[in-house]
TIZAVEX-587527 format. One record per residue: z, y, x of N, C-alpha, C, O in turn; chain; residue in one letter. Coordinates in steps of 0.02 Angstrom, whole numbers, plus 50000, padded with zeros to 5 digits. Atoms other than C-alpha are relative to their C-alpha. Layout:
% residues N
n.z	n.y	n.x	ca.z	ca.y	ca.x	c.z	c.y	c.x	o.z	o.y	o.x	drenti	marlum
Z	Y	X	Z	Y	X	Z	Y	X	Z	Y	X	A	A $
...
***
This chain:
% residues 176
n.z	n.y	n.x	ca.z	ca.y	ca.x	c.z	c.y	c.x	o.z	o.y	o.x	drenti	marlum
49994	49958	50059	53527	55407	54666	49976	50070	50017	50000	50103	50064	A	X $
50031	49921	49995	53424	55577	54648	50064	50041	50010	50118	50020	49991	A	X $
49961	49944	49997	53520	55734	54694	50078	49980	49994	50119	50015	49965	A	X $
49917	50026	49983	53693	55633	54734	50035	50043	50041	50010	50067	50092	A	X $
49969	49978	49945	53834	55713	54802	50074	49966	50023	50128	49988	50040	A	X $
49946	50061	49979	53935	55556	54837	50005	50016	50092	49966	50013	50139	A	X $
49971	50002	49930	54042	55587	54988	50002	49912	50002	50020	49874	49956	A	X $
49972	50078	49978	54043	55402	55090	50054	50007	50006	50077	50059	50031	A	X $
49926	50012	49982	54215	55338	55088	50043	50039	49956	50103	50025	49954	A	X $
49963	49987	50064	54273	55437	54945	50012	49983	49957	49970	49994	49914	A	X $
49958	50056	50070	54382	55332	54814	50012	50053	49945	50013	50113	49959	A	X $
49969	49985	50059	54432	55382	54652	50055	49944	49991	50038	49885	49984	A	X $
49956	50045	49986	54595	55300	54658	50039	50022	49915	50069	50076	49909	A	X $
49958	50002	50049	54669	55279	54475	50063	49944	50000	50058	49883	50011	A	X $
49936	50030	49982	54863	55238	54476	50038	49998	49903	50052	50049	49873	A	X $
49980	50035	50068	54925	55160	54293	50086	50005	50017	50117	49963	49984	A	X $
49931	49999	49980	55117	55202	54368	50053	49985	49971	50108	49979	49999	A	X $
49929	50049	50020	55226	55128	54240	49963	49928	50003	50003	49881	49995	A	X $
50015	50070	50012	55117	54969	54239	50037	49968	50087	50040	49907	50094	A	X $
50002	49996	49942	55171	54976	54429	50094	49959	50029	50120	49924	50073	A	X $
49906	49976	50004	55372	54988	54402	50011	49910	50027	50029	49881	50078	A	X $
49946	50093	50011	55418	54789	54363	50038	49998	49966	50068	49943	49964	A	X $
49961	49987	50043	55518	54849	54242	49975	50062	49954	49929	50099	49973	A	X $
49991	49964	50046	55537	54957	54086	49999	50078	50040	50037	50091	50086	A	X $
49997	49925	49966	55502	55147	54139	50059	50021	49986	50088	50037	50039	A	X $
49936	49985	49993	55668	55194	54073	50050	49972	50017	50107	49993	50004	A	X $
49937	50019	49966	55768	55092	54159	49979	49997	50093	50005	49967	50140	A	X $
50029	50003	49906	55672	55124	54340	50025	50062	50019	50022	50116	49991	A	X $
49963	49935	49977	55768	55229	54451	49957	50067	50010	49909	50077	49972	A	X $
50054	49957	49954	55687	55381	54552	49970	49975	50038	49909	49980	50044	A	X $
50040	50049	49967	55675	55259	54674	49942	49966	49991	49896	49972	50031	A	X $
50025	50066	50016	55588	55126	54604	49929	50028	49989	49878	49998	50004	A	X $
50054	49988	50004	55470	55255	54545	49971	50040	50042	49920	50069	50023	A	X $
50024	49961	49952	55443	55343	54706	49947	49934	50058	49892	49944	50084	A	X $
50002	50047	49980	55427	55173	54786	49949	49973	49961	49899	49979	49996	A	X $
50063	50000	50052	55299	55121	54648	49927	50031	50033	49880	50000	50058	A	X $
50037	49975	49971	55196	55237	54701	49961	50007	50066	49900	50007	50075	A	X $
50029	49982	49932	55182	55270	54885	50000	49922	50019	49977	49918	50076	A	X $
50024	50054	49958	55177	55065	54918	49945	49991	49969	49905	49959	50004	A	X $
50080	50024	50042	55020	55048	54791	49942	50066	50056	49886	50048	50075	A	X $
50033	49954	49963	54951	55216	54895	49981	49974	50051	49924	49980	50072	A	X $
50015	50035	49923	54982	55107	55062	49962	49957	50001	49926	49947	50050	A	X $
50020	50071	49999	54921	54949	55001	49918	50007	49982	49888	49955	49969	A	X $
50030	49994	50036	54774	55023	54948	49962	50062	50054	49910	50092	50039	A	X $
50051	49955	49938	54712	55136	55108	49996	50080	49967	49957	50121	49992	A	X $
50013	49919	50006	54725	55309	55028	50009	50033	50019	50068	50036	50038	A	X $
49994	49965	49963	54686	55452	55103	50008	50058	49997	49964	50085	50031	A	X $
50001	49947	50021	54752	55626	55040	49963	50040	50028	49969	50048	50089	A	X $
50049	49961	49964	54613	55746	55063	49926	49962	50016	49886	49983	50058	A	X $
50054	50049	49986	54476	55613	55063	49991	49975	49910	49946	49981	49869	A	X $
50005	50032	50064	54532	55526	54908	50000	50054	49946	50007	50116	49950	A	X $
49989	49953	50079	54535	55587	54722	50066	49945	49973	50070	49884	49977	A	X $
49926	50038	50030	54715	55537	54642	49992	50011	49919	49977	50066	49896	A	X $
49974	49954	50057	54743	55540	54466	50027	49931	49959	49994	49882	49942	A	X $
49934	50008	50036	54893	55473	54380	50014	49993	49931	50020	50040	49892	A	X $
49996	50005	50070	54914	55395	54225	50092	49998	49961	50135	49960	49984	A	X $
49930	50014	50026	55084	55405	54129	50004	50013	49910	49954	50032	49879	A	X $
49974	49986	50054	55164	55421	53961	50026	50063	49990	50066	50089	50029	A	X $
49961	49933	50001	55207	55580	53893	50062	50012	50014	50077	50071	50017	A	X $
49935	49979	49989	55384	55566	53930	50011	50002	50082	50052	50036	50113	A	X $
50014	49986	49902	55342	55545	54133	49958	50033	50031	49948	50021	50091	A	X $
50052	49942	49977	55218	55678	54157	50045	50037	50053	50040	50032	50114	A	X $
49940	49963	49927	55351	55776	54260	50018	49968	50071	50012	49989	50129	A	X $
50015	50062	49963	55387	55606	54334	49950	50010	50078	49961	50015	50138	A	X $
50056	50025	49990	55232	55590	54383	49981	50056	50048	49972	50039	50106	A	X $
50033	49944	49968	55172	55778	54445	50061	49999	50061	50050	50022	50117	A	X $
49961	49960	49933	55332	55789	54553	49986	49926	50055	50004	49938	50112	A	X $
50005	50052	49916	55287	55600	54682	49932	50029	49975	49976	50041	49934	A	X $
50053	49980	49962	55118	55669	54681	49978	50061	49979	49946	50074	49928	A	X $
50031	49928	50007	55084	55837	54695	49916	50015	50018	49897	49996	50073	A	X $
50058	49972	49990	54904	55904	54690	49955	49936	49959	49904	49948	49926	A	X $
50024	50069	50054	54853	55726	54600	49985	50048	49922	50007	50103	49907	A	X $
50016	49989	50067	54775	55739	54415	50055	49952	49969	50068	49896	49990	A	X $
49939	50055	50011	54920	55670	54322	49965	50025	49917	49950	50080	49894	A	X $
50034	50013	50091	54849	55617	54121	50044	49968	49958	50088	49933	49981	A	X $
49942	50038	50045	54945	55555	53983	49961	49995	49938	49916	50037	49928	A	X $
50004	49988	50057	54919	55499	53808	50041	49969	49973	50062	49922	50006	A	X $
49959	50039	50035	55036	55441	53664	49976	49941	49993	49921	49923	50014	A	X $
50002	50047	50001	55064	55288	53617	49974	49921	50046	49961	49910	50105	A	X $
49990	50051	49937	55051	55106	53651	49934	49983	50036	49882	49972	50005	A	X $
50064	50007	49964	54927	55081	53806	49977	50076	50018	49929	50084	50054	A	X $
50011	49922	49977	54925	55284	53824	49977	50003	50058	49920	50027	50058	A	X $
50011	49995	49927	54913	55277	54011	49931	49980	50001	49877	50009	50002	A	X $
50062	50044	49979	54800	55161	54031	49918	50020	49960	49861	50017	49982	A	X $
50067	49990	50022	54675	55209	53908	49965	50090	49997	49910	50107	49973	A	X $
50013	49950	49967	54699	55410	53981	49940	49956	50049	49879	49951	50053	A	X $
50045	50017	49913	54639	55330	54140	49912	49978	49999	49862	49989	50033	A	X $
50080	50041	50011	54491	55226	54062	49955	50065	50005	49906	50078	50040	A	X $
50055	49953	50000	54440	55387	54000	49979	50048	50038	49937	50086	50016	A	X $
50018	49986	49943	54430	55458	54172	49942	49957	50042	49919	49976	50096	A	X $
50045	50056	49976	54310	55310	54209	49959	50000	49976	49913	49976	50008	A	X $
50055	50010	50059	54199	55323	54058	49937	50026	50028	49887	49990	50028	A	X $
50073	49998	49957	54061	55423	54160	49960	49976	50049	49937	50011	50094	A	X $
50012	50049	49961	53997	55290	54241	49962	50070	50042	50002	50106	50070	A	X $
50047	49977	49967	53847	55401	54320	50048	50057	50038	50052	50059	50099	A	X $
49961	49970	49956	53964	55526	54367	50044	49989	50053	50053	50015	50108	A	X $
49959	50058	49917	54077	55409	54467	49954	49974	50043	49955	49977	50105	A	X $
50062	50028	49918	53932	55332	54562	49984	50048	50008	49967	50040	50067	A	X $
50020	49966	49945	53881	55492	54610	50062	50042	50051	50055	50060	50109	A	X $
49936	49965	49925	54063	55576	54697	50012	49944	50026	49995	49951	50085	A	X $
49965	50041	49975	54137	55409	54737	49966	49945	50025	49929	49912	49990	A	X $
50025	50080	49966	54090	55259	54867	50027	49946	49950	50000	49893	49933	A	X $
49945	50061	50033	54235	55171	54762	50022	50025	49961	50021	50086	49948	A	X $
49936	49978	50050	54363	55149	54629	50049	49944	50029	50039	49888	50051	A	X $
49935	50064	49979	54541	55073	54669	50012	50041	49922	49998	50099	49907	A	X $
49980	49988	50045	54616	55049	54489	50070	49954	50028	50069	49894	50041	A	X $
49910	50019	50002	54825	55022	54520	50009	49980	49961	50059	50011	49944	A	X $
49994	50019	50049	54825	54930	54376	50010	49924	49996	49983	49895	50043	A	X $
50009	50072	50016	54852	54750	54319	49969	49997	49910	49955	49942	49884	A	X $
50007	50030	50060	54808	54779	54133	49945	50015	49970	49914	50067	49979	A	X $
50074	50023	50002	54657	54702	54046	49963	50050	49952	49913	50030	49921	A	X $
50054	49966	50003	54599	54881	53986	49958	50036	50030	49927	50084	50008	A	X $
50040	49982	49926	54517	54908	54143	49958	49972	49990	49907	50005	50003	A	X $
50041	50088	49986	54419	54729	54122	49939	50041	49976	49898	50031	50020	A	X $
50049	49987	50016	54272	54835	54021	49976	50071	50057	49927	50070	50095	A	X $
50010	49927	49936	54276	55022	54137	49983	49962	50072	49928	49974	50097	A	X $
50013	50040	49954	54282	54908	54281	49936	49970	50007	49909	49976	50062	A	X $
50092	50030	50008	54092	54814	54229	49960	50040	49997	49903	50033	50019	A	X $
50048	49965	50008	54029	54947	54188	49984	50023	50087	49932	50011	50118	A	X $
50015	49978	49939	54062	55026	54362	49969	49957	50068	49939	49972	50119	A	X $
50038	50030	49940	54020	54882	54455	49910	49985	49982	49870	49983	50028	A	X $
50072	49993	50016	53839	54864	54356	49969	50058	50034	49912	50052	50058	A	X $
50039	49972	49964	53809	55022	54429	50014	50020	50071	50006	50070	50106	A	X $
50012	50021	49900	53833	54967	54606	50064	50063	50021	50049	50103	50065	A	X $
49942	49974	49958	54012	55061	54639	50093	49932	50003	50134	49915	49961	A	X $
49969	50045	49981	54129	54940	54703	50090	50014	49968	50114	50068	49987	A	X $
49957	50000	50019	54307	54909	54609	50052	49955	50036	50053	49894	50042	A	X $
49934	50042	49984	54468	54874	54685	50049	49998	49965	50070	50052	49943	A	X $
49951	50001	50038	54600	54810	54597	50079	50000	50037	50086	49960	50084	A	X $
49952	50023	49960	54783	54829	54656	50055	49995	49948	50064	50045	49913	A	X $
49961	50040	50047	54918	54726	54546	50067	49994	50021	50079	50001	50082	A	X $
49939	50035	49990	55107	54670	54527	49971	49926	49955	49959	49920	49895	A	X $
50017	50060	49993	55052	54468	54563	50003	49966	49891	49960	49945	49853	A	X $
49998	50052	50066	55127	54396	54384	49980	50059	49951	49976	50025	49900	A	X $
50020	49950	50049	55078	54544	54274	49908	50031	50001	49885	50072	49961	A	X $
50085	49991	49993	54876	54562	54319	49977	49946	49950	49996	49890	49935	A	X $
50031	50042	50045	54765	54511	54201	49960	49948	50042	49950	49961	50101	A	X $
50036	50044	49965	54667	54361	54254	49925	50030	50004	49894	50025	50057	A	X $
50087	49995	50022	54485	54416	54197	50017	50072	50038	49962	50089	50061	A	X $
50023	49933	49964	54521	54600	54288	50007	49982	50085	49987	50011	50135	A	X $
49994	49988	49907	54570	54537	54458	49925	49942	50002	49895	49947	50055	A	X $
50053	50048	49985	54417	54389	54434	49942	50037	50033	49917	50031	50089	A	X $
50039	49949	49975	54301	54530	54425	50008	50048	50050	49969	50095	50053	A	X $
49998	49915	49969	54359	54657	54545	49974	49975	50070	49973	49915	50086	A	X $
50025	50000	49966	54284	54691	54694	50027	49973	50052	49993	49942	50093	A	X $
49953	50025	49976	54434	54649	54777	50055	50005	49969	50054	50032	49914	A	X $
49944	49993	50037	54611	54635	54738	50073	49995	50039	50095	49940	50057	A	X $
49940	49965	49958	54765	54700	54826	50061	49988	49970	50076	50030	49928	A	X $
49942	50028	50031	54920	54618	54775	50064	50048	50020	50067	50069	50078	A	X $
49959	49960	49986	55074	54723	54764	50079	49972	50015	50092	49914	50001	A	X $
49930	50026	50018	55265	54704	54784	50041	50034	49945	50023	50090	49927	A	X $
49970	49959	50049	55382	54752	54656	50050	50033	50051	50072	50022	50108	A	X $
49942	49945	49961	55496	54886	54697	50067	49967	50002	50097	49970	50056	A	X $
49931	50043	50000	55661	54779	54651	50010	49946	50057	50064	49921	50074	A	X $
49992	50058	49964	55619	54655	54769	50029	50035	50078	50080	50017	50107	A	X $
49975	49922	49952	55636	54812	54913	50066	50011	49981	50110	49979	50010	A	X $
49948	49953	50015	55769	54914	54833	50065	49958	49950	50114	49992	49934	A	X $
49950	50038	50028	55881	54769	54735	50042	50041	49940	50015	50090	49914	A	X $
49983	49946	50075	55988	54848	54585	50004	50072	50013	50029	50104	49967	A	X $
50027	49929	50001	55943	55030	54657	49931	50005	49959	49900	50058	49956	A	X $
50064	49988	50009	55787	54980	54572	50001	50040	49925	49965	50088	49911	A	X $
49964	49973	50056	55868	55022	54401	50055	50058	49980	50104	50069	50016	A	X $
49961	49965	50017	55953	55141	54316	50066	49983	49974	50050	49933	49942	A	X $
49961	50034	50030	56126	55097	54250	49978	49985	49913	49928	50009	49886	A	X $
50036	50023	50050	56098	55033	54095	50109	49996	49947	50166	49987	49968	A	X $
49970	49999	50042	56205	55044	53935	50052	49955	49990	50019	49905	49977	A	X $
49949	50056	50027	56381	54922	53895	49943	49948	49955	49914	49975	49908	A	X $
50030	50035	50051	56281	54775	53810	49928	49975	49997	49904	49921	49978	A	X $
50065	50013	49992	56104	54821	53852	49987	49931	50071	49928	49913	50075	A	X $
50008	50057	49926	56112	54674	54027	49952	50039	50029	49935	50096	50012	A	X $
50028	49987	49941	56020	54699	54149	49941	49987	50001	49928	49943	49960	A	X $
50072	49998	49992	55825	54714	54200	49999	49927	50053	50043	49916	50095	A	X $
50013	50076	49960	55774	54536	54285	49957	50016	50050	49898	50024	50033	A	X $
50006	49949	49938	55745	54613	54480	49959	49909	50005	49900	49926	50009	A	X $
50028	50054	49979	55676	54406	54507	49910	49993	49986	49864	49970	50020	A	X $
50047	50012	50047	55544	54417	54387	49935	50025	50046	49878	50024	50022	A	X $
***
């Protein structure tokens, strides 16, 4: 590419962080969502100061969100699919992503990646996907360049993974 200033080995690492949880964002502890985070970071080779971070959430976890990663781009939009379709639109310049980034890791399992994702791999930048196993779409991990399977945080942290929860409301399903 003419006049590129793609660092090698520089990711654009987009993190979808309630798709991440295993549960309902308001019933995920601090834990669950600190833990969320930094095992999708591990599982996933990132390198603060190398990588580009940026953080998708719901307007009500923006705070969330800026305080486990500081110096990260943390995005939000209302409603349903907000996150996720912030993030897309961090992806939408295809030409601009092939020229900073070797890669994209999308932290995501959900299938509005499946189109941002083609596009980026048509123009020859390689997509990793990293997922919680039963919640990935099928057609986004088929396509991805690779695909990095995650653990849920409950399975780690057991009912610390949750918040207490209301007389009545039961309990979040830590199996699932």
């Amino acid at each position: 590419m003419k006049g590129t200033h793609r660092d090698e080995g520089r990711r654009l690492v987009v993190v979808d962080l309630e798709n991440l949880l295993g549960c309902a964002p308001e019933l995920a502890s601090d834990a669950c969502w600190a833990l969320a985070l930094t095992r999708a970071l591990e599982a996933v080779g990132f390198v603060a100061g190398r990588d580009q971070l940026v953080v998708g959430v719901g307007p009500a976890w923006v705070f969330t969100a800026a305080v486990l990663a500081p110096g990260a781009r943390v995005v939000t939009r209302p409603g349903q699919s907000g996150a996720d379709l912030a993030l897309c639109a961090c992806l939408e310049d295809v030409d601009l992503v092939a020229a900073r980034y070797s890669g994209v890791v999308i932290a995501s399992g959900d299938h509005e990646f499946v189109r941002p994702m083609l596009r980026l791999l048509g123009a020859g930048v390689p997509a990793v996907v990293a997922a919680l196993p039963l919640s990935a779409s099928t057609e986004l991990t088929y396509y991805a360049s690779d695909t990095v399977w995650l653990e849920r945080p409950a399975h780690t942290l057991g009912a610390a993974a949750q918040v207490g929860t209301a007389a009545g409301m039961g309990a979040v399903a830590l199996a699932a």
